[in-house]
C-alpha positions in Angstrom: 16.9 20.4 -18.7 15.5 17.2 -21.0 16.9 13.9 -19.1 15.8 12.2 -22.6 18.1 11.4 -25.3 18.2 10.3 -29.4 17.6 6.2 -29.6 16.8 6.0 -25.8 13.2 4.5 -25.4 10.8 6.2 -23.3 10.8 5.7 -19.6 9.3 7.1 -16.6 11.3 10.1 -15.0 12.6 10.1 -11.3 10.8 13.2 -8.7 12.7 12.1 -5.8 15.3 14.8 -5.0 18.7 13.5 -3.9 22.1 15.2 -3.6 25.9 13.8 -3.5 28.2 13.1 -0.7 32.3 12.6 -1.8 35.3 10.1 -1.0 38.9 10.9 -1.5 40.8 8.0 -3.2 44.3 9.3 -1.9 47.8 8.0 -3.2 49.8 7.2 -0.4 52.5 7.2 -2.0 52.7 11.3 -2.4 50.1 11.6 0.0 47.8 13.4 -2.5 44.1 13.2 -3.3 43.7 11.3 -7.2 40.1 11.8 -7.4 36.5 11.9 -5.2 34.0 9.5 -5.8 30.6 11.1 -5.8 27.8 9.1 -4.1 24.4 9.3 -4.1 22.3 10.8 -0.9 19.2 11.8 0.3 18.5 15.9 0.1 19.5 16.1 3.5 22.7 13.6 3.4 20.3 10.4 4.3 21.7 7.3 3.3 22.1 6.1 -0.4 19.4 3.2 0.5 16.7 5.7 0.3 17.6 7.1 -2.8 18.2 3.9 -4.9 15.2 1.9 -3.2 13.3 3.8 -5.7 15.6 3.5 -8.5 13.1 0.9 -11.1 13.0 0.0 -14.7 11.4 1.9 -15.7 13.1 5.2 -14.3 16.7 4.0 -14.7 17.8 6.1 -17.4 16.5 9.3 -15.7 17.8 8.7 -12.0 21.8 7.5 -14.4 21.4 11.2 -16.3 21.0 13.2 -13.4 23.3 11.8 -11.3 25.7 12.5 -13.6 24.1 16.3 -14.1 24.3 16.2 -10.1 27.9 14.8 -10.0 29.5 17.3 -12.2 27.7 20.7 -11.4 28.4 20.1 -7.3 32.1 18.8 -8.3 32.4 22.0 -10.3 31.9 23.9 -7.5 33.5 22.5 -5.5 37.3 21.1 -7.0 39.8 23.7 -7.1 39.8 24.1 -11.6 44.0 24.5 -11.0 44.1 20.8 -10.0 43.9 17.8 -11.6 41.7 15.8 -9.3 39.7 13.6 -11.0 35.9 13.1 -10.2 34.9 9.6 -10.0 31.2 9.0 -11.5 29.1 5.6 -10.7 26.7 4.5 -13.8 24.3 2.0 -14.3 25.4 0.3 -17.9 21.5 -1.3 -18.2 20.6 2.4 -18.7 22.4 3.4 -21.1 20.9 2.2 -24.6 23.2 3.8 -27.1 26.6 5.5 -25.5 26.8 8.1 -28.1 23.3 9.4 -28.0 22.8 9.1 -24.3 26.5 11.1 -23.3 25.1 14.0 -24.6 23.5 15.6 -21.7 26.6 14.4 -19.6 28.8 16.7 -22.4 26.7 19.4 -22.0 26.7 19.9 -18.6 30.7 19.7 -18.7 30.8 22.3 -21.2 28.2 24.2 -19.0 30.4 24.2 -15.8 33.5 23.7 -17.9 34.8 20.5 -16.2 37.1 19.3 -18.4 36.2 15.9 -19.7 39.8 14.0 -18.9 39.5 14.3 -15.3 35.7 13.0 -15.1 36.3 8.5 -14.5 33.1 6.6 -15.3 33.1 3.8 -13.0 30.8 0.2 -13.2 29.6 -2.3 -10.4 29.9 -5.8 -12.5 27.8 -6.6 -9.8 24.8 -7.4 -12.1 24.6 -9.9 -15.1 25.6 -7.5 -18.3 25.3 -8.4 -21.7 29.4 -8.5 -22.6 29.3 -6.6 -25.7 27.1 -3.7 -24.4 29.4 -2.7 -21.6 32.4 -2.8 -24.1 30.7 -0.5 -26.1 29.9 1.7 -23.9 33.4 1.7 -22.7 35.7 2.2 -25.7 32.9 5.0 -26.5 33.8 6.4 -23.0 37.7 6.4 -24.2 37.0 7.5 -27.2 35.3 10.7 -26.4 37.9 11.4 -23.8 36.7 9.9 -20.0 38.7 7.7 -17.9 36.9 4.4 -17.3 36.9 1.9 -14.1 35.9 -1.2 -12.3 34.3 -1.2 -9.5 34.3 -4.4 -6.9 36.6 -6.2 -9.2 36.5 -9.8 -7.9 33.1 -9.6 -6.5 31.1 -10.0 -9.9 30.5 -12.2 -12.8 32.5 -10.9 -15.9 36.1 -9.3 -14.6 38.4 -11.4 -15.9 36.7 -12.1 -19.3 35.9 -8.3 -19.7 39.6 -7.8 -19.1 40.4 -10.0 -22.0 38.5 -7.7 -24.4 38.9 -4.2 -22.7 41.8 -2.8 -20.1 40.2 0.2 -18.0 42.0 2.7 -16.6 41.7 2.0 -13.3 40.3 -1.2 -11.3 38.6 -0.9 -7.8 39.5 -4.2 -6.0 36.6 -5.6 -4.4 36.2 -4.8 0.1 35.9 -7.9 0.4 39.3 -8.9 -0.9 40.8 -6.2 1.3 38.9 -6.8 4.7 41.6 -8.4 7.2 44.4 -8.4 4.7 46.8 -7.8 7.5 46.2 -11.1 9.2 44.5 -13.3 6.5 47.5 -14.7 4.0 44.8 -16.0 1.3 43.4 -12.5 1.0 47.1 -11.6 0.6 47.9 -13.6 -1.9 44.9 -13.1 -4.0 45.7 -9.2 -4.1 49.5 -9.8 -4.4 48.9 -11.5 -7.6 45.7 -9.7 -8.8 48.6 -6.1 -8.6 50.7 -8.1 -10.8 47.9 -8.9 -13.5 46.9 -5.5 -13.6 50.6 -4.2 -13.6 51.5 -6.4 -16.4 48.4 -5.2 -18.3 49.1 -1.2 -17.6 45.9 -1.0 -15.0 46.0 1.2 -12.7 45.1 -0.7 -8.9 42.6 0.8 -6.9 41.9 -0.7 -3.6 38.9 0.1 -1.8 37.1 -0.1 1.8 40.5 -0.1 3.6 39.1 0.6 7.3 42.1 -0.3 9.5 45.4 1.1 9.9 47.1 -2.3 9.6 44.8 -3.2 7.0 46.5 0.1 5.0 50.2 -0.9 5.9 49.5 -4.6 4.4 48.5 -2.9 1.2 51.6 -0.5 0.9 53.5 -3.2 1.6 52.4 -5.0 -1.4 53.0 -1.8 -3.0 49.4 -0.6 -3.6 49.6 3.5 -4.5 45.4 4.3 -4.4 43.2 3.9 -1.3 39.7 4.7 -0.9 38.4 4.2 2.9 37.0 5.1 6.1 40.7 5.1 7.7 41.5 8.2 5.3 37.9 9.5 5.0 34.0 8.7 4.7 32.1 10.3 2.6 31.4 14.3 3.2 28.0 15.7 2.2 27.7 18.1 -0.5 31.6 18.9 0.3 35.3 17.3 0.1 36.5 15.3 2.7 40.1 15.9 3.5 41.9 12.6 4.7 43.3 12.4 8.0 46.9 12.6 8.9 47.3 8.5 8.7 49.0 8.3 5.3 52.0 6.0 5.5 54.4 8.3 2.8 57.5 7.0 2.3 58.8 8.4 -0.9 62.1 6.4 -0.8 60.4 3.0 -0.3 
């Protein structure tokens, strides 16, 4: 399968073989899993460090289009087609050129394992300078052909706020270091309480992640946070779905 596209320019391709390990983001609220976050690995499960090390330049856009190709075919497999977990999908904006002309191997491989395109979230790290108008681009393309769109380590980047002002995504991942020691730290506290009512007021769904302590978990359903992605409900499983452990704190009436 071609890992070029129409209006991409030429790049090296990427030979090192890889695989996907996969998070839960669980709502606590109802104590069910929203979506799994597929994460890059070694072949064998190694860490993700070995795999992105050789992630260059010049063989960005090939490592971004198989990951995807990777992402869907093993979450095809593997998420039961009667649910409506979603499948949470990391990409790299600087590699994609032209959102249109580089989605197409991404829709084809959906067709192929017929993952339906409204339960696949494409997710961004703003933790690299991005030209503004790009990422919107590629964004409201995203929406437009159906995808959910996200976030990732809001708070921890350069653009968050100001790309809010121009585009709302689905879903924002609050940054781990926001979350760390939320239970004992009242800044951190703050910060979040008021960050939930930003994104509340602008119909953004909150997503906090790296929660790694049980008290760390009650401070955020106290402040009324629904999503959790963590090591307290479950790491990463290789090649397979984690199922969180029985630490949820549901309390429908609350």
């Amino acid at each position: 399968m071609s890992t070029k596209c129409d209006g991409c320019r030429d790049g090296a391709a990427f030979d090192l073989p890889f695989s996907m390990a996969f998070q839960p983001i669980v709502n606590i609220t109802t104590g069910a899993v929203f979506a799994h976050e597929a994460l890059v690995r070694g072949p064998k499960g190694e860490g993700a460090g070995s795999v992105l090390g050789q992630v260059q330049e010049a063989n960005r856009y090939a490592f971004d289009q198989q990951c995807r190709v990777k992402a869907i075919e093993l979450a095809s497999s593997l998420f039961d087609p009667a649910d409506d977990v979603k499948l949470s999908i990391n990409f790299m904006p600087n590699a994609v050129y032209e959102p249109r002309a580089c989605i197409r191997l991404t829709l084809a491989t959906a067709m192929k394992t017929g993952f339906p395109l409204n339960r696949i979230i494409f997710e961004f790290t703003e933790n690299e300078q991005l030209d503004t108008n790009h990422i919107l681009h590629i964004l409201r393309t995203y929406r437009d052909i159906g995808f959910k769109t996200a976030i990732d380590d809001f708070g921890a980047g350069h653009s968050g706020l100001g790309l809010l002002t121009h585009f709302q995504p689905d879903i924002v991942k609050l940054d781990m270091d926001l979350i760390r020691g939320i239970d004992t730290d009242p800044v951190r506290r703050t910060i979040v309480k008021h960050t939930l009512h930003m994104l509340e007021d602008l119909a953004i769904l909150p997503l906090c992640e790296g929660v790694e302590t049980a008290d760390e978990l009650a401070a955020l359903k106290d402040l009324g946070v629904s999503l959790i992605q963590g090591y307290v409900l479950a790491k990463p499983s290789f090649e397979s779905l984690a199922v969180p452990v029985g630490r949820i704190p549901i309390n429908p009436a609350a």
